[in-house]
DSSP file (Angstrom, degrees, kcal/mol; ACC not computed):
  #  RESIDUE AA STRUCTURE BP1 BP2  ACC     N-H-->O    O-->H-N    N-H-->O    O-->H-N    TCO  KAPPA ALPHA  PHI   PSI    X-CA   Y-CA   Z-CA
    1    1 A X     >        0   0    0      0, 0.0     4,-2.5     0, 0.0     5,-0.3   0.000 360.0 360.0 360.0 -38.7  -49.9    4.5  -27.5
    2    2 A X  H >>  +     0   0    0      1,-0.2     3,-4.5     2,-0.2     4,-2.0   0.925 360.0  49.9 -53.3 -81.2  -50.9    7.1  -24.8
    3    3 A X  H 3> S+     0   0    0      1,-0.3     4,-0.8     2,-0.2     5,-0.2   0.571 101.9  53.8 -14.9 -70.7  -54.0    5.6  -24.6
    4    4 A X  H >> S+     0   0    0      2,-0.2     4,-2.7     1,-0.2     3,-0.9   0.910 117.6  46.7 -34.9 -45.2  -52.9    1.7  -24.2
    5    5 A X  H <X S+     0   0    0     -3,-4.5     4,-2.6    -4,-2.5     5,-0.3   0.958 106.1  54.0 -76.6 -30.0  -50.7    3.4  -21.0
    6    6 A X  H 3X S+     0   0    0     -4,-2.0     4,-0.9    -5,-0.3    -1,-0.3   0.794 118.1  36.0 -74.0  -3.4  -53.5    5.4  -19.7
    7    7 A X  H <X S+     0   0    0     -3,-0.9     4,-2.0    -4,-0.8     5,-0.4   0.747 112.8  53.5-104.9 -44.9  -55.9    1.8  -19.5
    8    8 A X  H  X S+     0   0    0     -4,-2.7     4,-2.7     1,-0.3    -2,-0.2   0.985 109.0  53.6 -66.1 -24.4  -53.3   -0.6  -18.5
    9    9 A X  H  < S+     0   0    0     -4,-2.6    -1,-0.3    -5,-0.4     4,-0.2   0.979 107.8  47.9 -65.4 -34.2  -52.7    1.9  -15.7
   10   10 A X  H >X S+     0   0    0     -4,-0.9     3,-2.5    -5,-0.3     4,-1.8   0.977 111.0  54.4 -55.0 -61.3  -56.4    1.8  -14.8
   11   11 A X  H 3X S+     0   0    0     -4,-2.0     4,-3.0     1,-0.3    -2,-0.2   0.816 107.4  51.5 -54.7 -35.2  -56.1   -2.0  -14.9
   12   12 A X  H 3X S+     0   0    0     -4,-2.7     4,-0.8    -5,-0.4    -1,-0.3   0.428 106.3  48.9 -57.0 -11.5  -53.4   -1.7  -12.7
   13   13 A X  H <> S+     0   0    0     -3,-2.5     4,-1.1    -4,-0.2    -1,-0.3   0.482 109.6  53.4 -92.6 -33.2  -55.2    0.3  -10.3
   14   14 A X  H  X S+     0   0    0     -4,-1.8     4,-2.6     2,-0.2     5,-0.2   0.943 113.0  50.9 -80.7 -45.6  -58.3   -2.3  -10.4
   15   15 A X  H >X S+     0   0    0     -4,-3.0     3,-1.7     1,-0.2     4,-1.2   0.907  99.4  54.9 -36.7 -69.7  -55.9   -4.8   -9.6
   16   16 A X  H 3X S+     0   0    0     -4,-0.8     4,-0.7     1,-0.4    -1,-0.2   0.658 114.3  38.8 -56.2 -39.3  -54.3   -3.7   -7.2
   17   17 A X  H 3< S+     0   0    0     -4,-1.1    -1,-0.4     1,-0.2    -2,-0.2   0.727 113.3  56.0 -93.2  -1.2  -57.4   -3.1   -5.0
   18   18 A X  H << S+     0   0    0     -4,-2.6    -2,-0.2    -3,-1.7    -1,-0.2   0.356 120.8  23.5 -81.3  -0.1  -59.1   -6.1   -6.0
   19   19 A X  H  < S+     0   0    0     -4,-1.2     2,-0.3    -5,-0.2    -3,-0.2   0.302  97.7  89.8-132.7  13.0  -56.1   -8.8   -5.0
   20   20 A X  S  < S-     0   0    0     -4,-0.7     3,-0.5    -5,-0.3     2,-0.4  -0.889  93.5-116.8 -98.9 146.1  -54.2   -6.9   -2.3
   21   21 A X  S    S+     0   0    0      1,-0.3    -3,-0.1    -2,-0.3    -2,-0.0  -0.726  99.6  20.4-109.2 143.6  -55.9   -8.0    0.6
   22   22 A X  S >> S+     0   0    0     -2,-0.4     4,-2.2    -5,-0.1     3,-1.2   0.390  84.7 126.9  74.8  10.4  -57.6   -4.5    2.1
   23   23 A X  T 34  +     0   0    0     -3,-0.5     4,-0.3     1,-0.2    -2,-0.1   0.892  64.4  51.1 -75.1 -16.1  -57.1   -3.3   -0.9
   24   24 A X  T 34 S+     0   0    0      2,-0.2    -1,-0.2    -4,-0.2    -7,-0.1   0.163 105.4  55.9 -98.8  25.7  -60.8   -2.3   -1.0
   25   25 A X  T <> S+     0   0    0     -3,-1.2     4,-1.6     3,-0.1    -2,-0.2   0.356 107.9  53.6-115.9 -39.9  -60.5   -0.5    2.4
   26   26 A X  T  < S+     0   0    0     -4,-2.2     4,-0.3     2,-0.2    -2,-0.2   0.651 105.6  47.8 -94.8  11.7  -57.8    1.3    0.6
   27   27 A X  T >4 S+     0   0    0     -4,-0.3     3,-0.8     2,-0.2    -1,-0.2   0.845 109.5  55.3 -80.6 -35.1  -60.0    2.3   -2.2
   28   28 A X  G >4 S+     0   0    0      1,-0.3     3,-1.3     2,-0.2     2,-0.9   0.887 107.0  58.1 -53.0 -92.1  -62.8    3.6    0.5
   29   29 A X  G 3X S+     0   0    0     -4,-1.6     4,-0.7     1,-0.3    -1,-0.3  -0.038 106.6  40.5 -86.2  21.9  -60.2    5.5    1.7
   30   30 A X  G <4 S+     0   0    0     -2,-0.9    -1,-0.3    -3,-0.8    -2,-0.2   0.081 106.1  61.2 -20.8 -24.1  -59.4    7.2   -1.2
   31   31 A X  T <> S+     0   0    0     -3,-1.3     4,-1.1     2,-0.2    -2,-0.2   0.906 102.6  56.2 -91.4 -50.9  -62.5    7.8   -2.1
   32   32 A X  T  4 S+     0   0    0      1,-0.3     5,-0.3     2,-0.2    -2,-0.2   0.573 100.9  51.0 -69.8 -30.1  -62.8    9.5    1.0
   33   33 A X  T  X S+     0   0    0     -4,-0.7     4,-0.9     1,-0.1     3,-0.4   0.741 111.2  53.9 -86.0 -14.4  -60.1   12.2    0.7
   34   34 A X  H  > S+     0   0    0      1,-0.2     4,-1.1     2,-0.1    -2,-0.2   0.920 105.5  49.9 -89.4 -12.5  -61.4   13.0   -2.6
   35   35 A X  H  < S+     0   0    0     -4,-1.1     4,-0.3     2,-0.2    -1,-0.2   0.402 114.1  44.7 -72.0   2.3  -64.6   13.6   -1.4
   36   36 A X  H  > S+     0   0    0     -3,-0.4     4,-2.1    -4,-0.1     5,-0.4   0.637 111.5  52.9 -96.7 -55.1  -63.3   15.8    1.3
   37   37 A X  H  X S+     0   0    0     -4,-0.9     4,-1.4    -5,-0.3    -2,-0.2   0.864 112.1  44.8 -41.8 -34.9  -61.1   17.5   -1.0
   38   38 A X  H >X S+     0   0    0     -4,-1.1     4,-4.5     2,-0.2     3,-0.5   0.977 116.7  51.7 -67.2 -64.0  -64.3   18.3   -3.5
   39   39 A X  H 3> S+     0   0    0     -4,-0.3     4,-1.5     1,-0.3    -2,-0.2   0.705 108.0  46.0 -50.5 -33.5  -66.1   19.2   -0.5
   40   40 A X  H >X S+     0   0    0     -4,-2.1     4,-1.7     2,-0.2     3,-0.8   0.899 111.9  47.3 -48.4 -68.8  -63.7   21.5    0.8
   41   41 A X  H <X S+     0   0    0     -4,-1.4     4,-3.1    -3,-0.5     5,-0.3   0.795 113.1  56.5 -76.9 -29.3  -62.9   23.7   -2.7
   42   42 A X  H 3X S+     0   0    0     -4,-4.5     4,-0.7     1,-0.2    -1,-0.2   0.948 106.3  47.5 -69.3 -32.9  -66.9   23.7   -2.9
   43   43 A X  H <X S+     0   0    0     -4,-1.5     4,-3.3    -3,-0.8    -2,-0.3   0.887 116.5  45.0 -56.8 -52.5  -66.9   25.4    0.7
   44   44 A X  H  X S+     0   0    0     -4,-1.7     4,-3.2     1,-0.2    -2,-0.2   0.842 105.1  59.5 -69.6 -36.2  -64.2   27.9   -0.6
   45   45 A X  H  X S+     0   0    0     -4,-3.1     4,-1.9     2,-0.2    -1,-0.2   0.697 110.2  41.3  -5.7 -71.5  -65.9   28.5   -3.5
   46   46 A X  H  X S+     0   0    0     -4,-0.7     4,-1.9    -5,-0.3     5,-0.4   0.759 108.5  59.0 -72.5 -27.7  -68.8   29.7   -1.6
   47   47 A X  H  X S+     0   0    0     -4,-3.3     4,-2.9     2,-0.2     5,-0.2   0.943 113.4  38.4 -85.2 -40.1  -66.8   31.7    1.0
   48   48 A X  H  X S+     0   0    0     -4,-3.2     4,-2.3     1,-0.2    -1,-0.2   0.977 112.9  55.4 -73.9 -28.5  -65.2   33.9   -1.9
   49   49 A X  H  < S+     0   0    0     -4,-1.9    -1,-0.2     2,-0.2    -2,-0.2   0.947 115.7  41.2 -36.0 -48.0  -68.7   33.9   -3.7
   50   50 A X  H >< S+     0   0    0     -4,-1.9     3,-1.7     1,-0.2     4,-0.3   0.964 118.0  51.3 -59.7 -48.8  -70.1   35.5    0.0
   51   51 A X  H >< S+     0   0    0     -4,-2.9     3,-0.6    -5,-0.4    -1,-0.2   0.870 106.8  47.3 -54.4 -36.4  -67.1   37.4    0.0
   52   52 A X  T 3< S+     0   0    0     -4,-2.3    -1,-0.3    -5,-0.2    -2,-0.2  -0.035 119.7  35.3-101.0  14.9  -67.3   39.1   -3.5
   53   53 A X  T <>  +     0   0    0     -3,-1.7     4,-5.8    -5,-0.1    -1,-0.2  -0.008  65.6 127.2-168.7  58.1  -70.8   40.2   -3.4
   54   54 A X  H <> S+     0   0    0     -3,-0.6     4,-3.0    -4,-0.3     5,-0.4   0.996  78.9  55.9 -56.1 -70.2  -71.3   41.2    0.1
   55   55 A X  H  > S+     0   0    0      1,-0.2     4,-0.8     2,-0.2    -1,-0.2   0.865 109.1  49.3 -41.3 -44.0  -72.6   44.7   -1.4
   56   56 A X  H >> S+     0   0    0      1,-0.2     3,-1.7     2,-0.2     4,-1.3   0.982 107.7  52.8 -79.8 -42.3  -75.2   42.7   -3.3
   57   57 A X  H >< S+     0   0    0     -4,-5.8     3,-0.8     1,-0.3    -2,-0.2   0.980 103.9  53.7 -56.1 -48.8  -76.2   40.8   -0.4
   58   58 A X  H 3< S+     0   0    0     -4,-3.0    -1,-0.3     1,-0.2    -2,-0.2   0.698 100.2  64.5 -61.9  -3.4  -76.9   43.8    1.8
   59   59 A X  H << S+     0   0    0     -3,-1.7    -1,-0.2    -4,-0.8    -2,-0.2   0.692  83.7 102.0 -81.0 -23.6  -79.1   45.2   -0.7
   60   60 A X  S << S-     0   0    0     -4,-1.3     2,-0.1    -3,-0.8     3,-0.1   0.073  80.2-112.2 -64.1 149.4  -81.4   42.5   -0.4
   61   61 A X     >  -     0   0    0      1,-0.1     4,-2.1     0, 0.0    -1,-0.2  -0.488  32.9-103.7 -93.9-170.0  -84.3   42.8    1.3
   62   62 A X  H  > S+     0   0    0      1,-0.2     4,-3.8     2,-0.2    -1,-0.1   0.964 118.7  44.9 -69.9 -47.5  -84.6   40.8    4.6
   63   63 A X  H  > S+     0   0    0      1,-0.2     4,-1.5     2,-0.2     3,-0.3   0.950 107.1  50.7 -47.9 -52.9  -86.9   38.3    2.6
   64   64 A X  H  >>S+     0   0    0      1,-0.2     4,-5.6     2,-0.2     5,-0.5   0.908 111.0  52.6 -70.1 -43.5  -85.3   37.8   -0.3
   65   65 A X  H  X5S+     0   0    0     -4,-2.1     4,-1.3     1,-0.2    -1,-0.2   0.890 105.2  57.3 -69.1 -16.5  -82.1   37.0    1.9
   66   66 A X  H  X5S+     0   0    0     -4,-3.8     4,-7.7    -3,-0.3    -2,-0.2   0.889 113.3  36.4 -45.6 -49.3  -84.1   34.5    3.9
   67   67 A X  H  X5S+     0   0    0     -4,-1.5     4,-3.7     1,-0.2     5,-0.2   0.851 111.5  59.5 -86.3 -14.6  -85.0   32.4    0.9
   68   68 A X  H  X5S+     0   0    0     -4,-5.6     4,-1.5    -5,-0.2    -1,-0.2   0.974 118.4  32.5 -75.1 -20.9  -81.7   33.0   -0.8
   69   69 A X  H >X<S+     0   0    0     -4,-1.3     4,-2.8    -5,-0.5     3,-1.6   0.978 113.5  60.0 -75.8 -51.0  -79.9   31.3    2.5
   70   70 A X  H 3X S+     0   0    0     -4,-7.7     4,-0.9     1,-0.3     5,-0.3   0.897 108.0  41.9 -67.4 -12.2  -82.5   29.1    3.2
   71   71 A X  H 3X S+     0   0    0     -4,-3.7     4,-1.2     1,-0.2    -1,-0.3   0.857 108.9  58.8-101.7  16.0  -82.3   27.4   -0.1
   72   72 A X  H <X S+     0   0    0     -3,-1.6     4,-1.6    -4,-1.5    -1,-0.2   0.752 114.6  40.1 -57.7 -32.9  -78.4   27.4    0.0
   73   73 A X  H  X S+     0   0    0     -4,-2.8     4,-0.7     2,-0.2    -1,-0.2   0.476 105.3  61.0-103.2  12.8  -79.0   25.4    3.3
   74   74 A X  H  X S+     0   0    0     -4,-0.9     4,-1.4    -5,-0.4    -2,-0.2   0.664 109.6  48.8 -92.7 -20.6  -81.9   23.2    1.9
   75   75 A X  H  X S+     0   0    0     -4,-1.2     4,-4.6    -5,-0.3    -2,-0.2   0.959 107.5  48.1 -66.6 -43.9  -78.9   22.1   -0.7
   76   76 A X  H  < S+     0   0    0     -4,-1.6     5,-0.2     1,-0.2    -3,-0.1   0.932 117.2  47.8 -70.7 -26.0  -76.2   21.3    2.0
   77   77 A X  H >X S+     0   0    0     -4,-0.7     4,-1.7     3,-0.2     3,-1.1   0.890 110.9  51.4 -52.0 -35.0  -79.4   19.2    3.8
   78   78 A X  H 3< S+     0   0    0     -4,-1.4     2,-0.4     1,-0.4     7,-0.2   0.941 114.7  40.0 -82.3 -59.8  -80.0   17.7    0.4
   79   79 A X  T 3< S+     0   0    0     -4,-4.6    -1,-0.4     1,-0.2    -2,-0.1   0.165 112.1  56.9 -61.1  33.8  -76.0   16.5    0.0
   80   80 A X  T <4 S+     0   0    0     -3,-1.1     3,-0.3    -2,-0.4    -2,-0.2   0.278 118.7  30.3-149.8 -29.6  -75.8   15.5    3.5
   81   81 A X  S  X S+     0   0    0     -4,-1.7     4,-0.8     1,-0.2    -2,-0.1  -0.166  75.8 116.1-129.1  61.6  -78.9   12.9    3.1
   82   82 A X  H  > S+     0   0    0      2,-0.2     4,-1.6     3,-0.1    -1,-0.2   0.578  76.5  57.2 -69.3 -17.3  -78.7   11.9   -0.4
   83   83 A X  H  4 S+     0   0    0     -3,-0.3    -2,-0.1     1,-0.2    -1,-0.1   0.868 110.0  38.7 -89.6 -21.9  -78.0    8.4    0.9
   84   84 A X  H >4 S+     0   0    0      2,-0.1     3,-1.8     1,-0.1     4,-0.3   0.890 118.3  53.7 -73.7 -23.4  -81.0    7.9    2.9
   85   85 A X  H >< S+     0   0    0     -4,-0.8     3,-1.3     1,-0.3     6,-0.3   0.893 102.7  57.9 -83.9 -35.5  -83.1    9.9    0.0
   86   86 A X  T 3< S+     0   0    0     -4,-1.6    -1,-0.3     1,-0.2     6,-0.2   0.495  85.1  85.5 -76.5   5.4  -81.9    7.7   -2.6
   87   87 A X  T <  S+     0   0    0     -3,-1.8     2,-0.3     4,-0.2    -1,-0.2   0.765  93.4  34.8 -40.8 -32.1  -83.3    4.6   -1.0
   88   88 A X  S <  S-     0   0    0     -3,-1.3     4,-0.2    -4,-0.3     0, 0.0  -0.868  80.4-127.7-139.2 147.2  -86.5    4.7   -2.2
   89   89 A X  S  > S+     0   0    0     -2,-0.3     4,-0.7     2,-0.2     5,-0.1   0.394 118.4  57.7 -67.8  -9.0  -87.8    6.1   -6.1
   90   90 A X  H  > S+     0   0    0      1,-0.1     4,-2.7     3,-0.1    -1,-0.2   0.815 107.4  43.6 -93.2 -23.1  -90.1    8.2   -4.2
   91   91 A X  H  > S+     0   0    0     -6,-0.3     4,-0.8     2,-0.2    -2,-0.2   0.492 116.7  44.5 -95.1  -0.8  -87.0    9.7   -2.3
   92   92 A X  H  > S+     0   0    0     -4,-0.2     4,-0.9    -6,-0.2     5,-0.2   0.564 110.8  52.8 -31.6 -47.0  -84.9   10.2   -5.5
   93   93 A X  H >X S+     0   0    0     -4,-0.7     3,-3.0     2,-0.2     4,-2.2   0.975 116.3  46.7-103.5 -89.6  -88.3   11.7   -7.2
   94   94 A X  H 3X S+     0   0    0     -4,-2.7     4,-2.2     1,-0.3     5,-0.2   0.640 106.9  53.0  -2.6 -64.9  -88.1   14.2   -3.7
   95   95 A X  H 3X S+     0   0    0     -4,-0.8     4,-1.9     1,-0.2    -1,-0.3   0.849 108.9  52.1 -66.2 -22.3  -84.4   15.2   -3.9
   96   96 A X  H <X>S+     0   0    0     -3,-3.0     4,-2.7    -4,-0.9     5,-0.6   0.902 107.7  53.1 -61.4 -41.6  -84.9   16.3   -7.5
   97   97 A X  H  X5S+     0   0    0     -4,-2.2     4,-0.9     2,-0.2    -1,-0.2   0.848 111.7  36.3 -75.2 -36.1  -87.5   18.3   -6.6
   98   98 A X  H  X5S+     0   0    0     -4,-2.2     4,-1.7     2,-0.2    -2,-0.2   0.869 111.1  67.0 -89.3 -41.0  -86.3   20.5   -3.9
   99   99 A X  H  <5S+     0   0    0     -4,-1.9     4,-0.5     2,-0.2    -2,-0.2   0.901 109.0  36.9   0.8 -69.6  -83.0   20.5   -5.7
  100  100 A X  H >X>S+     0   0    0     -4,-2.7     3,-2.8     1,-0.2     4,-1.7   0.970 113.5  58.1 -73.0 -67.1  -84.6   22.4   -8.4
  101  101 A X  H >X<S+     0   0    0     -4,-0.9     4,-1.5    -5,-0.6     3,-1.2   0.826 114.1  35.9 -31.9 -58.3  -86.7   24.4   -6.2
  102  102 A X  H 3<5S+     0   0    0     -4,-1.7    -1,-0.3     1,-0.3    -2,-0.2   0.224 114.7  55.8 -99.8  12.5  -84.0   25.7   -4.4
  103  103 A X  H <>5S+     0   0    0     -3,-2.8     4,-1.0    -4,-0.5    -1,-0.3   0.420 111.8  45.6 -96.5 -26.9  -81.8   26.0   -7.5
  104  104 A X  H <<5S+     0   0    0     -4,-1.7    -2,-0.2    -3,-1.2     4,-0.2   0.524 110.5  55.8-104.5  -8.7  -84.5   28.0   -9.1
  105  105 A X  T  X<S+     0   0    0     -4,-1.5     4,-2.7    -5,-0.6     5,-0.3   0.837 109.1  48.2 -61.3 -48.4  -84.9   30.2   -5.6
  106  106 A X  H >> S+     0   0    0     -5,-0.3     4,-1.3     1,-0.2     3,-0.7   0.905 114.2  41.4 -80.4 -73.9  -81.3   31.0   -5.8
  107  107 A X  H 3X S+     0   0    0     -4,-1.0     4,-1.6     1,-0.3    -1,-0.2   0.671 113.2  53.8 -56.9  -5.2  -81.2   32.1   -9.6
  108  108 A X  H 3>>S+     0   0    0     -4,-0.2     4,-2.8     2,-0.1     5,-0.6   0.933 119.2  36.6 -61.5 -58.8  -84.8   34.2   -9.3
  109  109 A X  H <X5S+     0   0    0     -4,-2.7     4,-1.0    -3,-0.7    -2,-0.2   0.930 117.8  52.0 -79.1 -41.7  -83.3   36.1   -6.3
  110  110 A X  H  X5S+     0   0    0     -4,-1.3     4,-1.9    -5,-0.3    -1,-0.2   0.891 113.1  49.2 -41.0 -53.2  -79.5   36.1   -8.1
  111  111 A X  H  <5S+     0   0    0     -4,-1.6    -2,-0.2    -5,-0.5    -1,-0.2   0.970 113.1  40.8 -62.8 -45.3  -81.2   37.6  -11.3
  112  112 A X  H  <5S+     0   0    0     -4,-2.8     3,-0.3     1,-0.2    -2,-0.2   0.683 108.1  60.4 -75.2 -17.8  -83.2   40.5   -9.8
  113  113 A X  H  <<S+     0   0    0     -4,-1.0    -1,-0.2    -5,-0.6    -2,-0.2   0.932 111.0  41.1 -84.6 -34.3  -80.8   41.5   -7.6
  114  114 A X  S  < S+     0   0    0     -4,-1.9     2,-0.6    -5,-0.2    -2,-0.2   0.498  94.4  85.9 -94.6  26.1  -78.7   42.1  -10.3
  115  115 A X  S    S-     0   0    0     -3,-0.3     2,-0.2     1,-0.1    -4,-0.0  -0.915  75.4-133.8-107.9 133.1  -81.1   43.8  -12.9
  116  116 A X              0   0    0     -2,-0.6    -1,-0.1     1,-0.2    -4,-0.1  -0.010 360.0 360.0 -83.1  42.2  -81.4   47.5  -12.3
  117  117 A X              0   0    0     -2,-0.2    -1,-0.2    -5,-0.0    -5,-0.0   0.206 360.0 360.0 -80.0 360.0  -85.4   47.8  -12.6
């Protein structure tokens, strides 16, 4: 019975922006405070990460803290043009690829800074 309520409330939901006229203007905007909201907790997220291993990050050497920022900011570049990158299969094939590069930057320099060898 839960079930039945939880779709006919989704149906009600589809309706409702698909015959109230603007109703897919109010879906945008919807869309759009939960994609602020995400974006936001992900930021805060990162500022207590920064916050809570400040000590590890000053151990670092100058290098290793270059690449660990730069590929933290080659990720917010990579969210900020995933819609032009996903135009094209060759720009899809791209964002994967420095995605993982700079996902496999951060966890090289994340592991050796915390192994004590």
């Amino acid at each position: 019975m839960r079930a039945l309520r939880n779709i006919a409330i989704i149906a009600a939901l589809a309706a409702v922006v698909d015959l109230v006229p603007g109703g897919g203007n109010g879906a945008t905007t919807v869309l759009t405070a939960l994609m602020i909201g995400f974006f936001w907790a992900l930021g805060f997220s990162a500022h207590r990460l920064y916050l809570e291993n400040q000590m590890t990050l000053a151990t670092l050497s100058e290098t290793r803290r270059a690449v660990l920022f730069g590929a933290v900011g080659l990720i917010v570049l990579l969210i900020a043009g995933s819609s032009k990158l996903f135009a094209t299969p060759r720009g899809t094939f791209v964002w994967v690829l420095l995605l993982a590069a700079a996902t496999f930057a951060i966890v090289r320099i994340w592991i050796e800074a915390k192994s004590y060898g």
